[in-house]
Every structure is written in C-alpha cells, then in structure tokens.
N, C-alpha and C positions, 0 to 999 in steps of 0.2 A: 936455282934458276927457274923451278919451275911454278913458284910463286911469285917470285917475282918478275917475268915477265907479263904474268895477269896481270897483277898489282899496276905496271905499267902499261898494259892496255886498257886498265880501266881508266886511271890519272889521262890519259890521252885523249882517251874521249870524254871524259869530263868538260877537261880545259877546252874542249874544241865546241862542246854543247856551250860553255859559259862564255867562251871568245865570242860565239854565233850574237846569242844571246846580248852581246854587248853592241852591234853593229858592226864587227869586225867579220871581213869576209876572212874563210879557213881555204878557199882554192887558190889556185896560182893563176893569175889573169883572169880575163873577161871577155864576152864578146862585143865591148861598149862599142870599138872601134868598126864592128858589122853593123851596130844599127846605126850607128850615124853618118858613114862617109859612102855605106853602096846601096845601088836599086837592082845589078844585077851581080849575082852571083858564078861562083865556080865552086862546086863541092866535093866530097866522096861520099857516094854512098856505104854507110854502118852496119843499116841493118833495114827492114821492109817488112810490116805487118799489118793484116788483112784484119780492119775492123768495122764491118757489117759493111756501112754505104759507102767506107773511105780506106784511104791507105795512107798511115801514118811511116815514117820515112826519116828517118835519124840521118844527119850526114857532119861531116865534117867540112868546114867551109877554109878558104884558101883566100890566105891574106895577101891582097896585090901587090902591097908594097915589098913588104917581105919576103913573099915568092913561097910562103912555110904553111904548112896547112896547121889549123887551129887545134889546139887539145879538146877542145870544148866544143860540146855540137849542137847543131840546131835541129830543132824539131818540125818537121813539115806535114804540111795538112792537104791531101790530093783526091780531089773526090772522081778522077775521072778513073778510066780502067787499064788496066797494066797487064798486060797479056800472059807476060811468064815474070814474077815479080825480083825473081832468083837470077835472073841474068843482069839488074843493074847493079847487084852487091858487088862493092870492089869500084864501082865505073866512078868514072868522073863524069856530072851531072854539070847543064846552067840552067838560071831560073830565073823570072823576076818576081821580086817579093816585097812586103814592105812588116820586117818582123819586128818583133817585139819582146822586153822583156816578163815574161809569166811573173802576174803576180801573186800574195803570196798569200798565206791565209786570208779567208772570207768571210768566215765568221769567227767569234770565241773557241778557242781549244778544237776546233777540227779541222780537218786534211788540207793541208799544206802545199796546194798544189805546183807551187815555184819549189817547194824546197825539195818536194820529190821528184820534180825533173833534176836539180842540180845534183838529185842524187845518183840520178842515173847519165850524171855529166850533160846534161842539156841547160844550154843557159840561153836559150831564144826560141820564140816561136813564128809558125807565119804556116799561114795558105797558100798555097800558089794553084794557079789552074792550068799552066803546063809545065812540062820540063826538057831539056834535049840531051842526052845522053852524046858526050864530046868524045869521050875514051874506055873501053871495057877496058882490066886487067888483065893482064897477063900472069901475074906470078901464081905461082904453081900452088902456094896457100890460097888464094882467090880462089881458084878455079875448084878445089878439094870441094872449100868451103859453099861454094854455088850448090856442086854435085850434092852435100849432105841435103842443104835446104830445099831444092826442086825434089828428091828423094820423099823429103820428109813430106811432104803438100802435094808429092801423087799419094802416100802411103796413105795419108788421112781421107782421100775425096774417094779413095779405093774401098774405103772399110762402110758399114751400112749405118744408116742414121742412129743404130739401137745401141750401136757401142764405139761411135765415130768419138764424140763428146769425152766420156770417163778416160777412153787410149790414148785420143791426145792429151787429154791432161797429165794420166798420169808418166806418159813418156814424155814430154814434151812442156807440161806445163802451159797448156794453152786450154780454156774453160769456156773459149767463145763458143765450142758449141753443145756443150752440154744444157739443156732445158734447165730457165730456172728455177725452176720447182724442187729439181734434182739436186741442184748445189746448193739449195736452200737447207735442204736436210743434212747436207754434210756441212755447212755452216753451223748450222744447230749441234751438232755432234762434235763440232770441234773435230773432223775429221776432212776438213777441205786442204789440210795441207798435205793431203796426200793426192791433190789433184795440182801442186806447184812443184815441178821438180826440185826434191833436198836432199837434207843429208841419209836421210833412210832407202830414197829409190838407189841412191848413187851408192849406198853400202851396200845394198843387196846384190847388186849389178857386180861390183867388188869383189861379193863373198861368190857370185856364180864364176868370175873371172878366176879366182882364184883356184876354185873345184875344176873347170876344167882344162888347166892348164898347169896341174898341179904336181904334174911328171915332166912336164917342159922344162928344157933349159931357162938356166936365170933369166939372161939377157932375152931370150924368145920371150918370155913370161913379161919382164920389163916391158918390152916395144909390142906385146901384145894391151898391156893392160893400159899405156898412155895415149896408143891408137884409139882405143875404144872407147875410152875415157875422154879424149880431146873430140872425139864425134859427136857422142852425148852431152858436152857441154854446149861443142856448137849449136845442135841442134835444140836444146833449150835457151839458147840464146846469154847464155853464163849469167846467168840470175846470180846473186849474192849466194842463196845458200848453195847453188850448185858449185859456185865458186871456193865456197868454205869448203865441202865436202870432199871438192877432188886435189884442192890443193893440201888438206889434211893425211889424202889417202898416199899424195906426193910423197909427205915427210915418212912416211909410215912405209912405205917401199925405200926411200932413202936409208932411211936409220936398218933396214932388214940388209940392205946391200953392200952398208957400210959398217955393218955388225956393233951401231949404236943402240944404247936403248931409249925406245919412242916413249913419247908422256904424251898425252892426249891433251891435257892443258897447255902445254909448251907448244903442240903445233896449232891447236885453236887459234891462240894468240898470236904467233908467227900470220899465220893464215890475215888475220881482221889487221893487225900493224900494216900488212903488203899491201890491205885494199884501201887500207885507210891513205896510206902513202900516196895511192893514186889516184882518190878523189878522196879527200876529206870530209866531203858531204855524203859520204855512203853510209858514217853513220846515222841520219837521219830515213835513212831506206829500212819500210818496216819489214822485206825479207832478211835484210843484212840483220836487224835487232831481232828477230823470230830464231833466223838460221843459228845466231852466236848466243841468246840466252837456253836455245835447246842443246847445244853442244855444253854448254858449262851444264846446265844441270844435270847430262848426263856425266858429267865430271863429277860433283859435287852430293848428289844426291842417291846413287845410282848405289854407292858403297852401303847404304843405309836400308836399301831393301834387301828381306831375308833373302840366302842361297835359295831355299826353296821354289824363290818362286821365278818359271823360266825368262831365259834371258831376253827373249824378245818383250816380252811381257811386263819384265823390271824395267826395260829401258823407254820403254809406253808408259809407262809410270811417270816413272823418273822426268821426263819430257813437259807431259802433264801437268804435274805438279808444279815445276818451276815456269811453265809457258802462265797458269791461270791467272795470275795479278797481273799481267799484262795484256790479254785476252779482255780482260773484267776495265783495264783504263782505256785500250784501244778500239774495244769492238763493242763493251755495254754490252757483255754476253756473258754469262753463265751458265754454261750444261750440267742438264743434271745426267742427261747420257753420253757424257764424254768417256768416262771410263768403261763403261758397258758394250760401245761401241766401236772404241779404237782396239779395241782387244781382237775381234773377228776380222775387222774391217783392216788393219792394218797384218792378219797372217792372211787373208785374200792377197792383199798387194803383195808382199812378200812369194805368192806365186805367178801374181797375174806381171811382175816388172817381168821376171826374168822372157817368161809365155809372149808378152808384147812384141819385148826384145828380138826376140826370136824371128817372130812375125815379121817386125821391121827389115833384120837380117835377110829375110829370104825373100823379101820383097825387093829388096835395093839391087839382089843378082838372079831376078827373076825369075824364082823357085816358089811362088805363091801357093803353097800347100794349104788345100780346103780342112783337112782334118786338123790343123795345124790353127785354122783359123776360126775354128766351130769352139776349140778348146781356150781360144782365148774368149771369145765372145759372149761364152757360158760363163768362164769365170766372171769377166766384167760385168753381164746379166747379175749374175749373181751376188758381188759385191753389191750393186744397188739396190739390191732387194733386201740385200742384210742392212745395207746402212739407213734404209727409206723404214725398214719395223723398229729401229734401234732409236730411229727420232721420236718416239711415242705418238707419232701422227702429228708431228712436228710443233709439241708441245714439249719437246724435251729441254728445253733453255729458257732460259726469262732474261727480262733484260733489266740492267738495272743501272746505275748513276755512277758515271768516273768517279773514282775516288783520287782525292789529290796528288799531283804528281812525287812532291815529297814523300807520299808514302807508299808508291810504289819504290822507288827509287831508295827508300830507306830499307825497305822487304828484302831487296836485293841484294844487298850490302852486306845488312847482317847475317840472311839465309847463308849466304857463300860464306860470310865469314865464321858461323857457326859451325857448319859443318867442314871446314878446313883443316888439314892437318895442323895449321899455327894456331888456329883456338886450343887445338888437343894437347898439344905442346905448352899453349902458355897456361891450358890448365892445370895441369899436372904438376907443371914447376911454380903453381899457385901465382903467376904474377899477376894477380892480380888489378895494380895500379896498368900498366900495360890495357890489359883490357878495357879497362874505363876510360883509359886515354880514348884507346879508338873507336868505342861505341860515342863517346862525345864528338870525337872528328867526325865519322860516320853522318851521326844527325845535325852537327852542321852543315856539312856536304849539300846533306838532303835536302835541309831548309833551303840553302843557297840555290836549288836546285830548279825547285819549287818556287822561289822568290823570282829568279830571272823569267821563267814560264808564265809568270803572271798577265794577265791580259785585262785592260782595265774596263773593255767594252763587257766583257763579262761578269761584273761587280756592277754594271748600270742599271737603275730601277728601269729605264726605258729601253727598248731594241729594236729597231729599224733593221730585221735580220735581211741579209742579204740574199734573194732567193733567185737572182739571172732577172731577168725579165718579168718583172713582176712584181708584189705587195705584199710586205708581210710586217706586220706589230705587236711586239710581244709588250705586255705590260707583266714585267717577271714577279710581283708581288703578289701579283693577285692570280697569275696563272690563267691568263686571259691574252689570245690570239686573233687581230683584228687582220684578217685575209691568210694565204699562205703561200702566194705564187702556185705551179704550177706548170707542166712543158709536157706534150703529147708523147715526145720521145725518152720522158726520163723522169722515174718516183721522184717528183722533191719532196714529197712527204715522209716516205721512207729513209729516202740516202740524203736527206740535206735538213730538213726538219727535225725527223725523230734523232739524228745525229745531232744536233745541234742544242737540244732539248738535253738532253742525258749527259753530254757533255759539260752544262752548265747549270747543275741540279736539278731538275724538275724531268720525275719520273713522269708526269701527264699534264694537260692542260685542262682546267674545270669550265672553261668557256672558249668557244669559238666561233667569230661571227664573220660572216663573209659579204662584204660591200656588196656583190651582184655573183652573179654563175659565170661568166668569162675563167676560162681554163687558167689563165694567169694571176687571178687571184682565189678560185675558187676550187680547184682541184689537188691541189697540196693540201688546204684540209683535209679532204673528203680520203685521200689517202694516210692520211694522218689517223682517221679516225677510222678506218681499214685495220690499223696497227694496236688500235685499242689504245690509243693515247689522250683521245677526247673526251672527254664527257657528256656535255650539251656543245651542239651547234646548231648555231641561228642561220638563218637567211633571210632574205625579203624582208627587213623589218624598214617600218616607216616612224614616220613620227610619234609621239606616247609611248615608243618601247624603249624601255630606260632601263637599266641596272646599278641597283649600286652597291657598291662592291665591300665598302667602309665607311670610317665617317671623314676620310679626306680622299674616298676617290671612288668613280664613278663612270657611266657610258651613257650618253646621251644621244637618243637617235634626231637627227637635225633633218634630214633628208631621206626619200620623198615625202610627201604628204598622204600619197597611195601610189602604189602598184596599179601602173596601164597594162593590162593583156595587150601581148603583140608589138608592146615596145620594144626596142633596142635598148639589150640590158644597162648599158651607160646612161641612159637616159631614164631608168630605174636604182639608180645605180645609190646605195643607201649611201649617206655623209655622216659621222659619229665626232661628236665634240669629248673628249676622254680628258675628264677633270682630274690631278691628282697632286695634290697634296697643294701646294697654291698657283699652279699654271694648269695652262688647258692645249691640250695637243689637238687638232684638225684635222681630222684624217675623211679625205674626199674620194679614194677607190677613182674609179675613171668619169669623173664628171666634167662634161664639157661647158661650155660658152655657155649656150641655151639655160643648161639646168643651174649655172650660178646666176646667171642672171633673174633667173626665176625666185631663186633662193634669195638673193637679196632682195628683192621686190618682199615674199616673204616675212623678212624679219627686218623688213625699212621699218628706221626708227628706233632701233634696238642694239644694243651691243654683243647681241647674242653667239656672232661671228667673228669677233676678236678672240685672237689665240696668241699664245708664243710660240707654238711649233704650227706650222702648217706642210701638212703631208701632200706638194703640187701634183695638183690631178693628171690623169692617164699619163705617166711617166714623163712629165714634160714636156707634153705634145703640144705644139702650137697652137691647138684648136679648145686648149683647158689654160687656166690662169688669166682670167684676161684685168685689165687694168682695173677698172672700179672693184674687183672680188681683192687685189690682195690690198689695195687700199684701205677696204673694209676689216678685213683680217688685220691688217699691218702686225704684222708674225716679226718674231727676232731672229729665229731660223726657219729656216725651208728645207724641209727632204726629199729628193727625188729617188724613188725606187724604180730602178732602171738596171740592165744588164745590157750585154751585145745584142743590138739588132738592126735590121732592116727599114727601119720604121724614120730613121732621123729620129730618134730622141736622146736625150731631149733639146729640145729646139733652143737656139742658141740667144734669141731672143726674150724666152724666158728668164735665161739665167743674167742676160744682160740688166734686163728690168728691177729682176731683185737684186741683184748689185747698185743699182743706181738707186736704191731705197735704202744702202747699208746694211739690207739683210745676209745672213751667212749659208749659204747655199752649202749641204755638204748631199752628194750624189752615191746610192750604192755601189756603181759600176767605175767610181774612182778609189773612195775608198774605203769599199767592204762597207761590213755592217759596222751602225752607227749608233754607238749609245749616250743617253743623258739621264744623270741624275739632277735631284732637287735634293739643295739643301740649306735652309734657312732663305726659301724663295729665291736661291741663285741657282740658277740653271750652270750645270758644267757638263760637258758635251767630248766625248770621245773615238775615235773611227780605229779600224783594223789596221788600214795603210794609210801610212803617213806621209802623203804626200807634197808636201812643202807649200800649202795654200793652193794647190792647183782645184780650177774647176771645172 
C-alpha cells in the first residue's frame, strides 16, 4: 500500500498537469455565471489581508438563482480603511463590482498568475470602492476563528519593529514586514522557508506538544494537540504546507490511538489525494509542490544519510537535496550557502518556534511577560545575524537559466525511483528487463511533460515582452533589449525581466537601449543593470548611431536628429528601425503627432520608414499614429505595448484605423507577450493568450 498509493499520487497529478495542459478545466464549476448575469453582489467573507495601501478580501459569492453560495471565490481589491478587519470574517458582505476573469501567464515560462489564484480556489477578480456588511456570523466556529485572527494582529503591532518582521513570519507566515534587504539574504540562503509556516515549524511545535503533555491522559493529550494545532493553522491561514503537516501529524496521532503502524509516505500521500480532491488546481500552488517534494525527500532520501549525522541535521539535508532542481527551474537560484546556513539557522528556529509560541500564548490571556519577550527577541536578533554572515554578503547564490522542465521532472522520477524499496527489490532479484521498462516509461512521462509545457512565444526570434504599462523588445538572438518598462511601485526589472530572461535562456543581455528616460520605458533597464544583467546601455542616441549586430541584422537609429535640452522627453524621444533577417520592425518609444510629422518631412521621398512590424507609439494614445505616419509605414502588424491604466489607452480610434488598413493589431495587455519569427521571409507571429481574435 505504501508504494502504491505514491505511485497513485504521482499518476494523478500527472494526468491533471497533462488534462490542464490540453484545455481541459480539472475543477468542478466556474464563476462564468458571476461575471456575466450580476453588478451587485452578496458574499461571505474567507478570509482578509493587510497589503500595504490595500486590503485584499477573498469571499465566497451567493448565487441568486440558486439561493447556494459558490465553491469558488472571488478575489477583492479595497483600498479604503477597515477599522478592525477580523470582525467581517464569517459576515455576509454586498458590493458593487464589475469582475473579471485573471488572466493567465504573461510572459514565456513565468508566474502564472490566473493559475495561482485558481490555486488557491479564486476564480474572479474585481475592485470595489465600498462594501456593506448585511449579516456577522453567529456560529460558534466564526467567532473562535475572529478571536484567533484580531489576537494574532494585536500580537504583531505589540512586538517592536526589530523583530515584528522575522516573528511574524516565522509564526504566522506573513514576510510583509520584514525589510527587504533582510529576506533578500534568506532568499539567498535558501533559508526563506523558514519565514512560510511548514512542515518543520508545525513539527517542532508537535514535538514541544508532545513533551509537555507527555504524562497527560490520551484523550487530554488528543484535544490538547488538535486545539492547538487547529489555532495555528487558522492563524497561518492553512497554507498548503501547513495543511500537509498537520494533516500528516493527524494520521500519525490516529495510527498511535488506533494501535496502527504510521508510514510516512502513505499519510503524505493521503494528505496531497484530500487536497487535491478539493481543489484540483492545488497542484499547480508552489507551496503545495515545495511542502510535498520536501516531505518525500525526507521519505526517500533521509534512509541514505549516515546514522552519524544528527537527526535534525540529516533531515536539512535530506530537504535540501531534493528541494535544489526545483529551486534552480523555479527561482534561477543556486546557493552556495544553503547548506552552511540552514544548519544554524534552522536549530535557531527549532528554539525560537516553540519561545514565539509561547509569547503568543501569554499574550492572547494577557500575561505579556518582558523577560519572556527579551528571550525571544534576542533569539530572532540573533537568527538574522547568523543568516545575514551566512549569505557571504549576499554573494552567496548565483543565478542561473531554468533548465527544461522534462529534466526536472525526469530527476524526480528516477531520484525517488532509485532510492525506493522496489528498485532495491527489483535489484536483487536481477529484473532487470522491469527496470528498463520503467526508466523508458519514466522518460517518456517526462518528454510528454515538457512537450505539453512548451510555449511557442518562447522559441520566437522576436519579443514584444509584456511589462504592465510600458515598452519592452527583446531581439532574443542577439541579446539585445530596446526599452524595458518600468512602475515607481514595483522592480520590473528584477521580478519581471531578470525572470523572464533566465527563464527563457539568456543569462544577460549584451545591449540595452532605451527610446527616452520616462520611468515606463526607461527604468526597468536601469534595474536590470542593477542585477548585473546588462552589459552596455545606450540612451539619447540620435541619428548615425547604428549597430550592427550581423550580416542579417541590425539597429538603426532613425530619430531625433539631436537632443533639445529642456525638452519633453517624448519629443526627444529616439525611433530605432531593427532590420533582421529580411523584415524590419519600427519601434517608435512614445512619439507623438509633431515628432512623426517631422520625421516624415525628414525622410520625404524615401522609403526609409516602411516596416512590417510597427511598434504604435505612446501605447496607443490618440495623440501618436496619426494617418499619413502609418500610411507611410504601411506595417502588416501593429503592436501596442500597453498594460492597465488610467490614461485611456489605447484609443480606440487607433485600433479602428489599423483595422480598416487590414493590418493585424495584437495588444500586450490582451494577449501577453507577443512573439514573431522569420522564416524564409514569412513572418509568423505568436501571443501568450489566446484570445479568439479579440482586440
């Protein structure tokens, strides 16, 4: 049984990854019938969290016809102020809204942010700017559940800025306010998941549960340990691995009561089967896939480190070891002081859970003991001092290029299947034809695995990368970057570029040139090359600065003729004609009316401004494209790099125009990043999301 119920959690989530994969939805129902028949709502509030200038607000919405409230929840976005946030859990809310489905990947090979809501059961999103709370709960669960959470958000605003950060994480799982300089190093360290409540906080907690109540009566002992364990779930809000951990510790108090013997793979498995049954798309949640590949390794791997070496220590290993090829496809991370550092850093935690714990405890019955809270706050001091010298000055990781998902996915397979008791088995009894069978099934698996994950915008010699509001051109052959987006509130260059880059091979880029200094296209380099990913970056270049790159492809600077001090950067704003291989792509940054009319004036007389791609200026603002420029161009496609905003873009007039020329309009902020290849001078053209011609 106890191989083969793995066996069958792995086949399950296979077939659920390759069902996905096919366009087949793996939940049961939808919220199609919320966005399309209502404007005003009735909900339940799930759950309620404070992120910086807003409050995001999960609820469950209540179908009229039906009278049933929905399995599936919507996601709410409230930026005004909510006094005590812990009193609407439980309530029934109304709103007016007008939501939408999240859509789904945005660029090639990274973060998915439709399929991690659906991971976490959200299948809608939406703003609202108020709400009116029609009904609190009454049941006696609601009300527990309120008391933990207001508990837990006086506990944290109680403790001092110096160890507010690391205590909630590590109790709570919450990192919004730890400095990120701070979590930078425990990134680096591969020691941040001790700032997400898992399976380690929840075993310690376990093993302290167990010590003192280790003279107690059974059943005391029992209703002692699923109290406090149903607290600390609530209160980390049941993350996947919190989920795994305590429903594992479940079967493992069951089997003791029931005088059964526990296998630690058979409840793992149990464990991921029950979550998977309840939302299918859990497994696509990289805590659920972090929480269940460090449970099997310590399954699988754990038998293999000497006795010798102690057990908290072997199983930091053991973790390690099978978390890296996952770490190295999902994060484009490799520490070289992971192991140097989870070794201190994780027997600090191993004192500082229970010490938090404690703290919480005597805080929630009003026993807030200062010495009580000196001894936590030094350990936490202290854990960051050890894990800030362990990052080598936070030169401890390098980053480096996904490697294909096939070969993680085949690592996997065979790792487990190596070290399993049926290798050992079918060694011994030499069957060898056996084995060859299923290292052949195995790497077909894996191919197939890797075959459906294929993404075809990521094979594109061109990239129209999707950066929000803003301009970004990747010409992937040559490693050459024309703008890069940019937003005052949020690294695109770090978390959306360097991602984006390393996920689709290119460890750096050797050129970077940016149309003007505008934050939206100019600032995403500039932190790009922060990260050590640039080489040369251009600005201000005007006409005669050319590059050429090969002998079928090139940069040609088309616009200005010079740089006016004191102009408005648009109106300095450089235009780049990018010749490769036999088309020529336009790329015009935020030029308006004036400056193309100038430009044609210009190059009157000349073909100089005819392209097949043309890149429509300032994101398709009414005041850029105007009639005699695309005439002149007369382009085959058009791309607008555009995200959500405020601005009206892009104007609807534009798009009308190039329709009415038969040109093919395709928009970032419809769908995703957009790529095209050239081959044998036929342009073929691919987007992220597929949206059935819409524009």
């Amino acid at each position: 049984m106890r191989r083969k119920l793995f066996f069958i959690t792995v086949v399950f989530v296979v077939a659920l990854f390759l069902l996905d994969s096919f366009g087949v939805s793996v939940s049961r129902g939808d919220l199609q019938w919320v966005l399309e028949n209502q404007d005003t709502y009735t909900a339940k509030v799930l759950s309620v969290e404070k992120k910086k200038d807003k409050y995001n607000i999960k609820v469950s919405v209540l179908d009229k016809k039906s009278g049933e409230w929905s399995d599936k929840g919507m996601l709410l976005t409230y930026y005004g102020e909510i006094e005590s946030p812990w009193d609407i859990l439980s309530s029934v809310i109304s709103f007016e809204a007008k939501p939408e489905k999240p859509l789904g990947r945005r660029n090639p090979h990274c973060f998915d942010y439709g399929k991690y809501l659906k991971s976490e059961g959200i299948e809608a999103v939406a703003s609202i700017k108020t709400f009116k709370e029609i009904c609190p709960s009454d049941k006696l669960s609601d009300k527990i559940k309120k008391a933990i959470i207001k508990q837990k958000t006086g506990f944290i605003d109680s403790m001092s800025e110096e160890s507010r950060g690391i205590i909630a994480g590590i109790l709570f799982g919450d990192t919004s306010m730890l400095e990120e300089d701070i979590y930078e190093e425990f990134k680096i360290n591969n020691t941040a998941h001790i700032l997400a409540v898992s399976g380690l906080h929840i075993g310690i907690l376990y093993k302290v549960i167990e010590f003192v109540t280790q003279r107690a009566n059974h059943k005391v002992k029992i209703a002692f340990t699923a109290v406090t364990l149903a607290a600390c779930g609530t209160a980390a809000l049941w993350s996947p691995s919190v989920t795994r951990a305590v429903g594992m510790i479940a079967f493992n108090i069951y089997c003791k009561f029931a005088d059964e013997r526990y296998d630690f793979l058979t409840s793992m498995s149990a464990v991921a089967l029950m979550m998977i049954f309840k939302n299918p798309y859990v497994i696509f949640n990289a805590g659920f896939q972090m929480s269940f590949l460090a449970a099997a390794s310590i399954a699988f791997f754990l038998p293999y480190i000497p006795d010798k070496i102690p057990d908290f220590l072997a199983v930091t290993l053991a973790v390690n070891i099978g978390l890296m090829p996952y770490q190295w496809y999902m994060f484009n991370s490799v520490s070289i002081s992971s192991f140097v550092a989870n070794v201190p850093v994780v027997y600090l935690v191993g004192l500082l859970v229970p010490a938090a714990a404690l703290r919480f405890l005597l805080f929630c019955i009003g026993a807030d003991l200062d010495p009580v809270n000196v001894i936590v706050d030094a350990i936490g001091f202290f854990t960051i001092k050890v894990n800030g010298f362990s990052s080598l000055d936070n030169k401890g990781a390098f980053d480096v290029i996904s490697p294909p998902l096939w070969f993680v996915v085949a690592f996997y397979l065979f790792a487990f299947f190596i070290a399993s008791e049926t290798f050992t088995i079918m060694t011994l009894r030499k069957e060898k034809r056996k084995i060859i069978y299923i290292v052949v099934g195995f790497m077909l698996l894996s191919l197939a695995v890797g075959f459906m994950n294929r993404e075809p915008v990521g094979k594109d010699d061109m990239i129209f990368v999707d950066v929000g509001q803003g301009d970004c051109f990747h010409l992937k052959k040559y490693g050459v970057l024309i703008d890069g987006g940019g937003n005052i509130n949020y690294n695109i260059g770090k978390n959306t570029l360097k991602s984006y880059l390393l996920k689709n091979g290119s460890a750096s880029v050797d050129m970077a040139i940016a149309t003007h200094m505008h934050t939206d296209h100019y600032k995403g380099l500039s932190e790009l090359k922060d990260e050590g990913m640039i080489k040369q970056l251009y600005t201000g270049l005007t006409t005669g600065k050319d590059f050429t790159l090969a002998d079928d492809a090139a940069i040609e600077t088309l616009w200005p003729v010079n740089i006016v001090e004191g102009q408005d950067e648009n109106a300095n704003c450089s235009v780049f004609m990018v010749y490769y291989k036999d088309i020529k792509i336009l790329i015009t940054g935020d030029l308006d009316v004036a400056g193309e009319a100038a430009m044609l004036d210009f190059y009157k007389g000349s073909d100089k401004l005819k392209a097949d791609i043309l890149k429509i200026g300032h994101h398709g603002s009414g005041g850029s494209t105007s009639d005699e420029f695309l005439e002149k161009v007369a382009p085959r496609y058009c791309v607008i790099q555009v995200g959500k905003n405020n601005y009206g873009h892009p104007d609807a007039k534009i798009i009308e125009k190039c329709c009415q020329k038969g040109i093919i309009v395709l928009r970032n902020d419809v769908h995703g990043a957009i790529g095209f290849s050239v081959n044998d001078g036929k342009i073929e053209y691919h987007t992220m999301i597929n949206t059935k011609g819409k524009i």
